[in-house]
N, C-alpha and C positions, 0 to 999 in steps of 0.2 A: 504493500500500500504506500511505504516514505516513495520510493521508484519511481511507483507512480505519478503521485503527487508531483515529486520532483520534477519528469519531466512536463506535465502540464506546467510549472513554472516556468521552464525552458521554452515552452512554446510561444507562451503570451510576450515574455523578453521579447522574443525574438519579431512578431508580430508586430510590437511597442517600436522597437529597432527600427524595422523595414517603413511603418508609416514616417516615423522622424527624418530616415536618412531618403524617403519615397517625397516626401510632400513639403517637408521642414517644419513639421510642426513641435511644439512641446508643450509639456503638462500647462496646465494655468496658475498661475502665480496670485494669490491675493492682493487687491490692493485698493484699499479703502472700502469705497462704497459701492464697489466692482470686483471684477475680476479682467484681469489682461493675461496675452500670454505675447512670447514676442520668441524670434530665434531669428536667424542669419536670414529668410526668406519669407517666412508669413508674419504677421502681427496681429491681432486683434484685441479690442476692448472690451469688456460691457460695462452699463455702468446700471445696477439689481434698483435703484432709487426711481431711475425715469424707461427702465426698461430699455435703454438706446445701448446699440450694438454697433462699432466703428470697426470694420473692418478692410485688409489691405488686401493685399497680392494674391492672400487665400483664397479669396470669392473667383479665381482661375480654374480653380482645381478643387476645393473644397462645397458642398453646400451646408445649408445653413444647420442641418441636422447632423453632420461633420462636425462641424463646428462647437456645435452646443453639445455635440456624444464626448468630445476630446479635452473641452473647458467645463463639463458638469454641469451647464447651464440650459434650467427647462426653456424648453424651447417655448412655451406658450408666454413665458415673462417677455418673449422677447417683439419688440411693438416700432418701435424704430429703429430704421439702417443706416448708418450715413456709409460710402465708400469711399475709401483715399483713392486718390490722384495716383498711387502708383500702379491701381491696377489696369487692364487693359482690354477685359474681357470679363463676362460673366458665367461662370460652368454653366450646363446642363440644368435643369429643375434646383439650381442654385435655393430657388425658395417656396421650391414645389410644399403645397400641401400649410403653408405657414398660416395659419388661420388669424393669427395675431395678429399680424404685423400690420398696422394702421398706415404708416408711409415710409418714405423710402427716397435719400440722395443718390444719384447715379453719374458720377464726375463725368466732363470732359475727355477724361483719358480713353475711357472704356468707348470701345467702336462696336461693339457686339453684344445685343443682348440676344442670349441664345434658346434654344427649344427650350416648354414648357420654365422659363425662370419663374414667374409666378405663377402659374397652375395653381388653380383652388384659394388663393390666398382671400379669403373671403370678406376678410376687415380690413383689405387695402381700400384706402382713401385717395391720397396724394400722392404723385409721385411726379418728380421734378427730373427729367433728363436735357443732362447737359446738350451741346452741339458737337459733339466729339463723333456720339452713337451715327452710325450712318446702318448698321442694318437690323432689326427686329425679328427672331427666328418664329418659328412653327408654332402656335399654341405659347406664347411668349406672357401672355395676361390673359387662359382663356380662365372662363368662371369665377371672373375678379367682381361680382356682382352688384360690388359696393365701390365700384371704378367709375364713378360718374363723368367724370373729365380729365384729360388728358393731352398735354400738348407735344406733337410730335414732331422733331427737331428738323429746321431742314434741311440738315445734311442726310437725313434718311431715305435712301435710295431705294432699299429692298424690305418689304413687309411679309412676312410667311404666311402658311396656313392658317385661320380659326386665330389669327393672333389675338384679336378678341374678342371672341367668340363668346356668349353670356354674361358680356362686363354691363355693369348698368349705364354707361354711356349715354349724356342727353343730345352732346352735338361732338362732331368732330372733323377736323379737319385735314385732308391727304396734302402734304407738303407739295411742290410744283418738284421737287427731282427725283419722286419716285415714282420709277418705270416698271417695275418688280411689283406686283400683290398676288398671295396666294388666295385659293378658292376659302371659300366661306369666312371672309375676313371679318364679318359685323354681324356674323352667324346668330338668330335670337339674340341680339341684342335689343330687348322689348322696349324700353326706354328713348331707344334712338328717335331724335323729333328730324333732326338736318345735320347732314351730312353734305361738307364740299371735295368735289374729285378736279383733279388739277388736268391740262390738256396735257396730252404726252402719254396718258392712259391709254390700250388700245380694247383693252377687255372686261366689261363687266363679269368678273365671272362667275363660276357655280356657288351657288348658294352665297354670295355676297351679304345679300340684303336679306336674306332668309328671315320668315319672321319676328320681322321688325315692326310688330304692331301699331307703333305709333308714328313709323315715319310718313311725312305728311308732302313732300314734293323733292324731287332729282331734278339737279339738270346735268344731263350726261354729257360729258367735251364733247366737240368735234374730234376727235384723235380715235374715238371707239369704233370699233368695226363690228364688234361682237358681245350680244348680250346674250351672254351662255345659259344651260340649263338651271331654271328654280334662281333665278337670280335676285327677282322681286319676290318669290312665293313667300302666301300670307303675309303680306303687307298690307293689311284690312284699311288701314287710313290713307292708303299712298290715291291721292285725287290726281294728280297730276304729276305728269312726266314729261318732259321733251328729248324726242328720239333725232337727234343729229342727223342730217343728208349724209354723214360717211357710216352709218350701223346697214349691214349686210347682213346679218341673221339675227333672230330672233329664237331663241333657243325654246329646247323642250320645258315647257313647266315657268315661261320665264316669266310669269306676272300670273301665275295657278292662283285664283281665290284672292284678287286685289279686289274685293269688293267694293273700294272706294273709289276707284276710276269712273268718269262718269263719260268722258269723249276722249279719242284716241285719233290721232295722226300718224299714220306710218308711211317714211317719208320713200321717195321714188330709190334710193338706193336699197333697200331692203327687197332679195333674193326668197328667202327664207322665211318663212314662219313655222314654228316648231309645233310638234303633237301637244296638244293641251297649253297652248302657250298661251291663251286669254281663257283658260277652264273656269268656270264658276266669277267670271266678273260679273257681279248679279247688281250692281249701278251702269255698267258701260250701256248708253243709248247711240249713241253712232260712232261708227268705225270710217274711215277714209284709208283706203289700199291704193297704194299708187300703181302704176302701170308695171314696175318693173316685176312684182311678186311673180315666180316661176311655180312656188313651192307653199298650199297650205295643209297642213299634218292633219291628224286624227286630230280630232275633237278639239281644234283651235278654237273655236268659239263655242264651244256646247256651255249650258246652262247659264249663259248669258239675258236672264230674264226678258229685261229694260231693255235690250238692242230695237230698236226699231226703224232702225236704215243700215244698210250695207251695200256699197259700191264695189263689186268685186270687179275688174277691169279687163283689157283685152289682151294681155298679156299671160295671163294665168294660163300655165298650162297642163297642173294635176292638181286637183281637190281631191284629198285621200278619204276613205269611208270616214262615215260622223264627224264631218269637218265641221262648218259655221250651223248654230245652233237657232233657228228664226224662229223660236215655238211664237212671240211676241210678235214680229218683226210686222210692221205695214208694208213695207216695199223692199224688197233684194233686187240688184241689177246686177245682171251676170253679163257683160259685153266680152266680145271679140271671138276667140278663136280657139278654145279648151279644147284639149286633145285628151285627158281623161279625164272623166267625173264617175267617180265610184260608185258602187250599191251605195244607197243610203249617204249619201255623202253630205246631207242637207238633215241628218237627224230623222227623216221621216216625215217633217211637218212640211217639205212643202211638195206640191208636185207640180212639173212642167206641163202650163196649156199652149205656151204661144210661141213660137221662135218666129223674129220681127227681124228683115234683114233691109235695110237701110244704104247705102253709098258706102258697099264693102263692109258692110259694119251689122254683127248680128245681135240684138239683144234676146237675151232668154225672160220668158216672163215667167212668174211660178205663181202659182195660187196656196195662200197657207191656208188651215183649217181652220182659221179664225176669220178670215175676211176674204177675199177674189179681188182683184183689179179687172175691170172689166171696162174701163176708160182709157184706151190704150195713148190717146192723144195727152191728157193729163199725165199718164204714166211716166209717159216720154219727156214732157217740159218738167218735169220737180227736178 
C-alpha cells in the first residue's frame, strides 16, 4: 500500500511539473485581499472583494476554468475580467460556460477573439473591445442572453458562425470592413429591433436573421447578390425590406412566416425565387415580379392569405407544383411565354378559362373559387 501511495505521488509531481514547464504556470501566492500568481510567462490576479480577475498572456493558452482549477478560485466569484496588453489572442471557450461574469476588458493587443470564448456566459452585460480585434470566431458570444449591446470594432474584418447567436441584442451595427460573416450570425436573436449591414456584403446568409421577432425593417447594400436559405425566417415584425437591383436569388425558406410584410418589390435582377420562400406571409397583399424571374419553387407563395394581386411576367419560364398560393387573390396575370407550369402549380384554387393573345403577347386569365373575371376589357386596363 506505502508503493502504492508513493507512486500516485510520483504521478501528480510529475503532472504538476509538465503543466508549469507546459504553460508556465505556478501555484497562487496570497496577497491581500486577492490572490495573484505570476512566473516567467503567465500572470494573473484576482482581487475575492470586487470579484475582478486581471489576467495576462495566460488567456492564450489557459481558460478561465484553468485558471480558477490552478489558483483555487471559484469560478462563480468570479464577475469581472480586465486583460493586459500583453496578451494577443484569446484560447478557445476561454470563458465558455462562465455564468458570472457581468463584463469584460478586451485590450488593443488581442486580434483574435476565438471559437465559442463566451459561450453561455449568461450575466454578461458589457463588454468593451478594443480596435486591435480584427477577427470574431465561430459561436464567439453565442447565448450571451443578457448581451444587449455591443460595439464592434472597425478593424473587424471576419465574423464567424452563430457569433451571436441568442445574445439579447437590441441594435447593432456591421463595421464597413467586414467582408467575412458566417451563417446564422443574429441567429434568434429575439430582441433584435435594427440592424445596419455595410456595402461590401455580398450574402445575406442562412439563417442570419432567423427568428428575430422583433426586427422591424432591413435595408440590404447594393453589394448583395444573394439572400440565402431561412434568412428572414420568423421574423413576424419584419414590415418592410428593400431588395437591391444587384440580389439574384432569393433563397429556400428566405422570408418562411414574415407575417408582417404587407407589399413586396422584387426587383428585375432577381433569377430565383426559392421553395417556400414567401411561405405563410399571411399580411403580404401585392407582390411585383419583374420580368427577369426564370425560376419560382414549391410553394413560394402558399398560404399567403391577404395577396390579392400578383403580376407574374413574360419571362417566367417554370412555376414548380404548389407554387403562388391565390386562395384570396382578385386578379393573377400570368403574361408571356411559360414553358412549364406544373400539376397544381397555383395550389388548386384557380383554374384557366381564357388564354388572350394580344401583339405577340399572351395573357392567361384564371378564374378563383371565390370570384371569375368575366370583364376581360377591365381585366386588361388595372
Amino acid at each position: 500500500m506505502h508503493f502504492l501511495l508513493k507512486g500516485k505521488i510520483k504521478r501528480l509531481i510529475g503532472v504538476c511539473l509538465s503543466l508549469i514547464f507546459a504553460f508556465g504556470v505556478a501555484l497562487p501566492v496570497y496577497a491581500g485581499s486577492g490572490l495573484s500568481c505570476c512566473c516567467l510567462n503567465y500572470n494573473w490576479e484576482f482581487n475575492k472583494k470586487e470579484g475582478m480577475l486581471v489576467i495576462g498572456k495566460g488567456i492564450e493558452k489557459l481558460t478561465i476554468k484553468d485558471i480558477c482549477r490552478l489558483a483555487d478560485i471559484p469560478i462563480e466569484k468570479v464577475k469581472t475580467v480586465c486583460i493586459e496588453e500583453d496578451a494577443k489572442s484569446i484560447v478557445n471557450c476561454a470563458f465558455f460556460g462562465c455564468e458570472a461574469l457581468d463584463s469584460i476588458n478586451i485590450p488593443a493587443s488581442v486580434k483574435l477573439i476565438n471559437e465559442y470564448t463566451f459561450y453561455g456566459c449568461k450575466g454578461l452585460k458589457s463588454v468593451a473591445i478594443q480596435d486591435g480585434v480584427t477577427t470574431i470566431g465561430n459561436s464567439a458570444f453565442e447565448k450571451c442572453k443578457n448581451l444587449t449591446s455591443i460595439v464592434i470594432p472597425d478593424n473587424v474584418t471576419c465574423i464567424g458562425k452563430r457569433a451571436f447567436y441568442g445574445c439579447g441584442l437590441h441594435s447593432i451595427k456591421i463595421p464597413a470592413k467586414v467582408t467575412s460573416i458566417g451563417d446564422g450570425l443574429f441567429d434568434e436573436c429575439k430582441q433584435l429591433v435594427s440592424v445596419y449591414i455595410p456595402e461590401g456584403i455580398t450574402s445575406i446568409n442562412k439563417f442570419m436573421f432567423n427568428g428575430c421577432e422583433k426586427l422591424e425593417s432591413v435595408t440590404i447594400p447594393n453589394s448583395v447578390v444573394d439572400i440565402s436559405e431561412r434568412a428572414f425566417q420568423c421574423c413576424s415584425n419584419l414590415k418592410e425590406v428593400y431588395i437591391p437591383s444587384s440580389v439574384e436569388t432569393i433563397g429556400d425558406y428566405a422570408f418562411y412566416q414574415c407575417t408582417g410584410l404587407n407589399n413586396l418589390n422584387i426587383p428585375s435582377s432577381v433569377m430565383t425565387i426559392g421553395d417556400r420562400a414567401f411561405y405563410k406571409c399571411t399580411g403580404l397583399k401585392n407582390i411585383s415580379i419583374s420580368s427577369s424571374i426564370i425560376v419560382i419553387g414549391v410553394d413560394a407563395f402558399k398560404k399567403c392569405d391577404k395577396l390579392e394581386k400578383i403580376t407574374i411576367p413574360y419571362d417566367v419560364k417554370y412555376i414548380e407544383k404548389n407554387g403562388p398560393d391565390f386562395r384570396n387573390s382578385r386578379k393573377v396575370i400570368l403574361s408571356g411565354d411559360v414553358e412549364n407550369i406544373e400539376l397544381n402549380a397555383f395550389s388548386g384554387y384557380l383554374q384557366l378559362i381564357k388564354t388572350i393573345e394580344s401583339n405577340q403577347t399572351k395573357l392567361y386569365v384564371f378564374q378563383c373559387y371565390k370570384e371569375a373575371w368575366y370583364d376581360q376589357e377591365a381585366f386588361l386596363s388595372e
